[in-house]
Each structure stands twice: as structure tokens, then as C-alpha cells.
N, C-alpha and C positions, 0 to 999 in steps of 0.2 A: 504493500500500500504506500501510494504517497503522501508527504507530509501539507499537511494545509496549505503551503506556499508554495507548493512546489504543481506545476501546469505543464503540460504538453511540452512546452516549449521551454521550461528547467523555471526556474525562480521568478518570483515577481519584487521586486524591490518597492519598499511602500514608505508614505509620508510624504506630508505635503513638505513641499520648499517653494519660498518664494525667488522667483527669478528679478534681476534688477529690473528691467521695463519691457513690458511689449506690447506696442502698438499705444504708448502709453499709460498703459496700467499694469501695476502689479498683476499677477497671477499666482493661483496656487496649482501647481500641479501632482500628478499620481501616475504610476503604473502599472500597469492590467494589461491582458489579453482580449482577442475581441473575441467572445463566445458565438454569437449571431449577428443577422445585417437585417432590420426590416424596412420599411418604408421610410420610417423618422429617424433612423438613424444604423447606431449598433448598438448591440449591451457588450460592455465591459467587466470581464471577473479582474475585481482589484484584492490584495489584502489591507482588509481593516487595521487602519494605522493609528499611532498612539493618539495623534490627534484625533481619530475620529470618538475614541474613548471618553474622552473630556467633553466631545459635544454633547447638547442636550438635547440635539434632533436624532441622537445614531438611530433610535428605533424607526426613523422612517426610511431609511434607506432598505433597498430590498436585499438582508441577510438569505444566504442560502445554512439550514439546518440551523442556525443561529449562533453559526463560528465565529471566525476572521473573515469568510469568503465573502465578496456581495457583488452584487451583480450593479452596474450602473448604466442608465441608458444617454446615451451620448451623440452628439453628432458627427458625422463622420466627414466631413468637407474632403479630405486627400483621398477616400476610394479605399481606404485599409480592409483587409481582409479577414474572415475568419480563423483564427488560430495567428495571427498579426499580432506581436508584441508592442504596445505604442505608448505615448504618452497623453493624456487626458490633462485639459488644465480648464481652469476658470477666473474669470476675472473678478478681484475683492472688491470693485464696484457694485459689478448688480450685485455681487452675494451679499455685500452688504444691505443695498436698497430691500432687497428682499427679506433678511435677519427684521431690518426693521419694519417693515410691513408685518409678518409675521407675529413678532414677539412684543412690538413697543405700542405697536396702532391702534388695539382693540384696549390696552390696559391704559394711554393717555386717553382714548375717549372715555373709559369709566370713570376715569379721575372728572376730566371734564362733566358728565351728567352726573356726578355726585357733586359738585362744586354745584353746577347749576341749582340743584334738588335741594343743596341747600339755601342757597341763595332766596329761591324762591318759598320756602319753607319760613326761612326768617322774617322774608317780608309780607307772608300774609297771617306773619303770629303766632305759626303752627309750630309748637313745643317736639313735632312726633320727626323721628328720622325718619318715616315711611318717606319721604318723597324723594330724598333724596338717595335712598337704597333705590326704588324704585326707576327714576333718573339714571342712577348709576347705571343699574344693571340693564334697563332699556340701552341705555349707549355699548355697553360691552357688545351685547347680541348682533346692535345692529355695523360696529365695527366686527365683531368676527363676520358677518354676513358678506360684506364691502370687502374685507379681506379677500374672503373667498373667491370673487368677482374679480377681484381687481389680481390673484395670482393665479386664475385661467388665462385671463390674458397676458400678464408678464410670461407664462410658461409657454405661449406662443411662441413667444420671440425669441429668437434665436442667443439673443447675446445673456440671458437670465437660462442657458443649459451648457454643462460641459462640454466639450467639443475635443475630439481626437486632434493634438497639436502634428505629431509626427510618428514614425514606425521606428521602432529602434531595431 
């Protein structure tokens, strides 16, 4: 049997590193194999790198068995092939635009309709935090909802998806 990290094609070397600039922007990249090729792109078996450990998103990434292994779906711009050892990067732009959409969006508008709730609570006399729990939690929902809206479309767009940089 072979060992987790070890593919078709001998080892996969993992963890992001940032490269000085390209095209402008920082990027993080990673390396994987490309498992398949479909219409939107490819999927890439990468190994789960120390960095992905500390993130608070790793359970969305698609684990295979729930090891190191994951599969990632990518865009293939250069034509890389099945069983193609390549390099995978992203740029810390969108992923950042995205982090924040995600995680900051839906919890500043709570703040915000619990500010209001109570704003509006004090000025009509009302002793009770119902309005502004209320408020609150109205804004949560309807930023998670907006959220969700607004990262079908960012996942449109090409430049907010990993993309196969080169074949090593």
C-alpha cells in the first residue's frame, strides 16, 4: 500500500508559499495531481497542508475518507492532463474579498440591527431588549441570505477559483 502522499506519479509536496508578485498580486500556491478534467475545469488531489489545519473553513473542502487527501476543483487555463503533476495557486485578493464576505458580512450587519433595535427601543421608551434581539437577528438572516447571493456569483468568476498555474 501506498502512503497518503505518495500518487501515481511519487510524492506530492504541500503548503502554501507565497511567491513575490504575479501579475500583481501575491498568490498562494499548492501541489497536486490532476485526478479528472470536466467541463469547469479539473479536480486536483493535493495533500492537506499544515496551513490548511489552522483554517476554520478545512471542513468545507472536499476530504477524500477524511485524511490528508482532498480533492480540489480548479481551473485548468494551460490544457494539463490527467495524472499531470502541477501547481495550483490563488490570489490573496479575492480570497481575501471572499474571507470577508463570508465571515465579517453577516456578523457587522447583526451588530448593525442590534444597534438599530436598540436605538429604536430607547426612543420609543421601551425598557424590553426584544427589539433589538429581534433587529439583530432579522439582519444576521438576511446578511447570511445576501451572502449566499452574492458568492454564487463571485464563484462565477473566474479570478475568486484556483486555477492550475503550471505542470511541473
Amino acid at each position: 500500500p501506498r502512503a497518503p502522499d505518495q500518487f501515481v506519479h511519487g510524492p506530492v509536496r504541500s503548503g502554501f508559499s507565497r511567491l513575490p508578485r504575479q501579475r500583481g498580486l501575491n498568490v498562494a500556491t499548492e501541489q497536486g495531481v490532476v485526478v479528472r478534467i470536466d467541463a469547469a475545469g479539473a479536480w486536483v488531489k493535493t495533500v492537506r497542508s499544515e496551513a490548511c489545519e489552522s483554517c476554520s473553513s478545512k471542513g468545507a473542502c472536499h476530504t477524500m475518507g477524511g485524511g490528508k487527501e482532498m480533492e480540489v476543483a480548479v481551473l485548468n487555463p494551460i490544457g494539463a492532463r490527467v495524472g499531470d503533476r502541477v501547481v495550483i495557486t490563488l490570489g490573496t485578493s479575492p480570497f481575501l474579498k471572499a474571507t470577508f464576505l463570508v465571515y465579517m458580512f453577516p456578523v457587522l450587519l447583526l451588530l448593525i440591527g442590534a444597534a438599530a433595535g436598540e436605538w429604536i427601543s430607547r426612543s420609543a421608551g421601551v425598557g424590553s431588549p426584544l427589539p433589538s434581539a429581534l433587529l439583530g437577528f432579522g439582519a444576521l438572516a438576511a446578511g447570511l441570505l445576501l451572502m449566499r447571493i452574492i458568492a454564487r456569483r463571485l464563484a462565477a468568476k473566474a479570478e475568486y477559483r484556483p486555477r492550475i498555474s503550471r505542470v511541473t
